[in-house]
C-alpha positions in Angstrom: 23.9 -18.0 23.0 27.0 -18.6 21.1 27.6 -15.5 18.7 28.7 -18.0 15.7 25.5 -20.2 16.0 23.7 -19.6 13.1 26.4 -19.1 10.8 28.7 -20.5 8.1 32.2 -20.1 9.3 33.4 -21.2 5.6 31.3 -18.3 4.2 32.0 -15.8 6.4 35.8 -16.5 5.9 35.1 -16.7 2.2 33.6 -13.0 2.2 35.8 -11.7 4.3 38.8 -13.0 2.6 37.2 -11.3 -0.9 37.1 -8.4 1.1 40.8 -8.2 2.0 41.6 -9.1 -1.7 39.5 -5.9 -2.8 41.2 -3.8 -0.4 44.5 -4.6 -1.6 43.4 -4.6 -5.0 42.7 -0.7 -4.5 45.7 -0.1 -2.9 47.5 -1.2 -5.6 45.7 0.6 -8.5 46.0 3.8 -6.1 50.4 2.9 -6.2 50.8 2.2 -9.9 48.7 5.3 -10.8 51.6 7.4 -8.4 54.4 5.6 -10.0 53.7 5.6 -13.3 52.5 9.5 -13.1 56.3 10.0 -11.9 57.9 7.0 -13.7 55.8 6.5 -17.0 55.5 2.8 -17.9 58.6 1.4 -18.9 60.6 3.2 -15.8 58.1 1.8 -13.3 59.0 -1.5 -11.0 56.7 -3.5 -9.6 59.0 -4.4 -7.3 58.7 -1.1 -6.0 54.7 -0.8 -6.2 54.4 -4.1 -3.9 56.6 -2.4 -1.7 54.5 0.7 -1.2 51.9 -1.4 -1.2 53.7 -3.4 1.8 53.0 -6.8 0.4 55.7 -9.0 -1.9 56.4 -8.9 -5.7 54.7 -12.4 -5.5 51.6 -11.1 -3.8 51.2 -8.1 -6.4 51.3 -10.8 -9.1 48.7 -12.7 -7.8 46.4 -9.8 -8.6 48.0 -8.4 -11.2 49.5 -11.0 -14.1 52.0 -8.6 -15.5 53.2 -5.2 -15.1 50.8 -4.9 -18.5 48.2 -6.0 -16.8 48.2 -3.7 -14.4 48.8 -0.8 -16.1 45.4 -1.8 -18.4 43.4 -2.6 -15.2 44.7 1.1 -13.8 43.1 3.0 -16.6 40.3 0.7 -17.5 39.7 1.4 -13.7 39.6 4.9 -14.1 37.7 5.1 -17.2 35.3 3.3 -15.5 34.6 6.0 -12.7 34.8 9.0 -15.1 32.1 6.8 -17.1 30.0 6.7 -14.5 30.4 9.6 -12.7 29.3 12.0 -15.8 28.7 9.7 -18.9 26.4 7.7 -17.0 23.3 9.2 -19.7 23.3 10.6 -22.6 23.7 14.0 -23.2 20.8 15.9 -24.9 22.3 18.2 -26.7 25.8 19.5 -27.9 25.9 21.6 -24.2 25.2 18.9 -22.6 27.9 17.1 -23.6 30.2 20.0 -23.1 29.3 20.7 -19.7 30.3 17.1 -19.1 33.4 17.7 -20.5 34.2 20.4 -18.4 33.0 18.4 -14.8 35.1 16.1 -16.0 38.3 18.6 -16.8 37.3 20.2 -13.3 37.6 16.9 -11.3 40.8 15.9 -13.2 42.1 19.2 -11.7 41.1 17.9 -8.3 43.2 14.8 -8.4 46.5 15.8 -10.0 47.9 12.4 -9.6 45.9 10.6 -12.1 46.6 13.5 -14.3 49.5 13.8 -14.5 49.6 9.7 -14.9 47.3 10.3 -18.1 49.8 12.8 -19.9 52.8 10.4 -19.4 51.4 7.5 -20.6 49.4 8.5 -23.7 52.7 10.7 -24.6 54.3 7.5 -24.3 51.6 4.9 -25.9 52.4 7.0 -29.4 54.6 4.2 -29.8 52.8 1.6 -31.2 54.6 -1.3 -29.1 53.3 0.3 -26.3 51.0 -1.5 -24.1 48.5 1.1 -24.0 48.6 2.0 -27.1 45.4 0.1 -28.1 43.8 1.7 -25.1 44.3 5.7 -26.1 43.4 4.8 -29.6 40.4 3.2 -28.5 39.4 6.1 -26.3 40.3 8.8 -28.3 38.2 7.9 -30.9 35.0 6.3 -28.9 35.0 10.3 -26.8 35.3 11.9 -30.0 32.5 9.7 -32.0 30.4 10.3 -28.9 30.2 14.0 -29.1 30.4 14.1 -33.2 27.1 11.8 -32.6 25.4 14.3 -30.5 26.5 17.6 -32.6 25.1 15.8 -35.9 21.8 15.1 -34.3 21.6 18.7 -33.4 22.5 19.7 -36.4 19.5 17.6 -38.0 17.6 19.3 -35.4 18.3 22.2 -36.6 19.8 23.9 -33.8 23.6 23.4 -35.1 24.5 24.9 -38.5 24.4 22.7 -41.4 27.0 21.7 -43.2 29.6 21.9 -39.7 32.3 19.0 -39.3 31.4 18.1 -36.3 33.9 15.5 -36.1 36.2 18.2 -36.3 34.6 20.2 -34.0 34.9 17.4 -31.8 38.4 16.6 -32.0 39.6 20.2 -31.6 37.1 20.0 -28.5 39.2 17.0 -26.9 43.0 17.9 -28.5 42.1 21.5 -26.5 41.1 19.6 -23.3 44.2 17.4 -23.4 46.6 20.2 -24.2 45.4 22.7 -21.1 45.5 19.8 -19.0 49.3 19.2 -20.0 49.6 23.0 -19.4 48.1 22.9 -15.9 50.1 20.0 -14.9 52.8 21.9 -15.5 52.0 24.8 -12.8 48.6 23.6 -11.6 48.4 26.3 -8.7 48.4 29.0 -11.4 46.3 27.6 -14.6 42.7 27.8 -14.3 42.6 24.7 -16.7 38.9 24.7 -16.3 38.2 28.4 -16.8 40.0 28.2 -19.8 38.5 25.3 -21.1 35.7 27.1 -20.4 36.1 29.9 -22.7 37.3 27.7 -25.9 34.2 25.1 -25.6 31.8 28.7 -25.3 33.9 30.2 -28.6 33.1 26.8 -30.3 29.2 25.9 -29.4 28.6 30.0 -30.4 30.5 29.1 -34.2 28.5 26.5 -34.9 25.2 26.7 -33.2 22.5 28.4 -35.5 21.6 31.0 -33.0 24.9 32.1 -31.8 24.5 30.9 -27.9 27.2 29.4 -26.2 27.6 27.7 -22.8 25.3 28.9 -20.0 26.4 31.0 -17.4 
């Protein structure tokens, strides 16, 4: 019996050619996030990414409009696994969302790539021209609104002192983060980012929680 009885040449061909675009897709997100860790935006060529890539300028722009484009599709990409991977629920409480602040820091220590990628661009996207500017304004305040949400309902619950900022609380909580991350990029084979982290998220949930306790063991 012929293999291809049975089936639709035009679809398999279809699928398969989707396949190969998703493939190169990745590959190219996995470049740009290497070249604009070492490059930043503005130094970055994507003459040079479609090279690494081993397909033409012309090829990378048929995926990717603009150099713009792809450095919004790289870290929308990203957010998108971090989002999933350990916002996918809500956190219950103000540990909680700590803890999943620290998986988070403790993953980001495990691919020092991105990383470093995510200090160079949002040091550069203070600039308001820049292109992902928008992006690290929109994310700063949507992680920080998501943890002041979850510290004022357990303050109404009566298990976080009344009267804390906790929008404070949770902007020191991510500005800490972001600065020992920028630290341990900086000799990441001697900075327990994590550990550290750690240690200042414990020090904070004991300040403001009502009966002193601070991240489990």
């Amino acid at each position: 019996m012929d293999r291809n009885q049975g089936r639709n040449p035009r679809t398999n061909g279809t699928r398969g050619s989707y396949a190969v675009g998703d493939e190169r897709r990745a590959r190219i997100l996995d470049a740009a996030v290497t070249h604009f860790a070492r490059w930043g935006f503005h130094a970055s060529s994507m003459a040079r990414i479609a090279k690494d890539v081993g397909i033409t300028q012309g090829g990378l722009l048929h995926h990717f409009r603009s150099k713009e484009d792809l450095l919004v599709s790289v870290l929308e990409h990203s957010d998108e696994q971090d989002v999933e991977r350990f916002f996918s629920r809500n956190p219950g409480n103000a540990t909680e969302a700590f803890t999943a602040i620290l998986d988070l820091a403790e993953y980001n220590a495990g691919r020092p790539g991105r990383t470093k990628m995510f200090n160079v661009l949002a040091g550069e996207a203070g600039e308001p021209a820049h292109p992902a500017h928008g992006y690290f304004e929109r994310r700063y305040r949507t992680v920080i609104d998501k943890i002041t949400a979850v510290l004022q309902r357990d303050m109404a619950d009566g298990t976080v002192e009344p009267g804390t900022d906790c929008e404070a609380a949770a902007t020191e909580l991510v500005a800490v983060m972001d600065g020992l991350q920028l630290q341990w990029a900086l000799a990441p084979k001697t900075y327990d980012m994590t550990g550290r982290l750690r240690l200042y998220a414990d020090r904070l949930l004991r300040s403001i929680t009502v009966d002193g306790s601070g991240m489990p063991a």
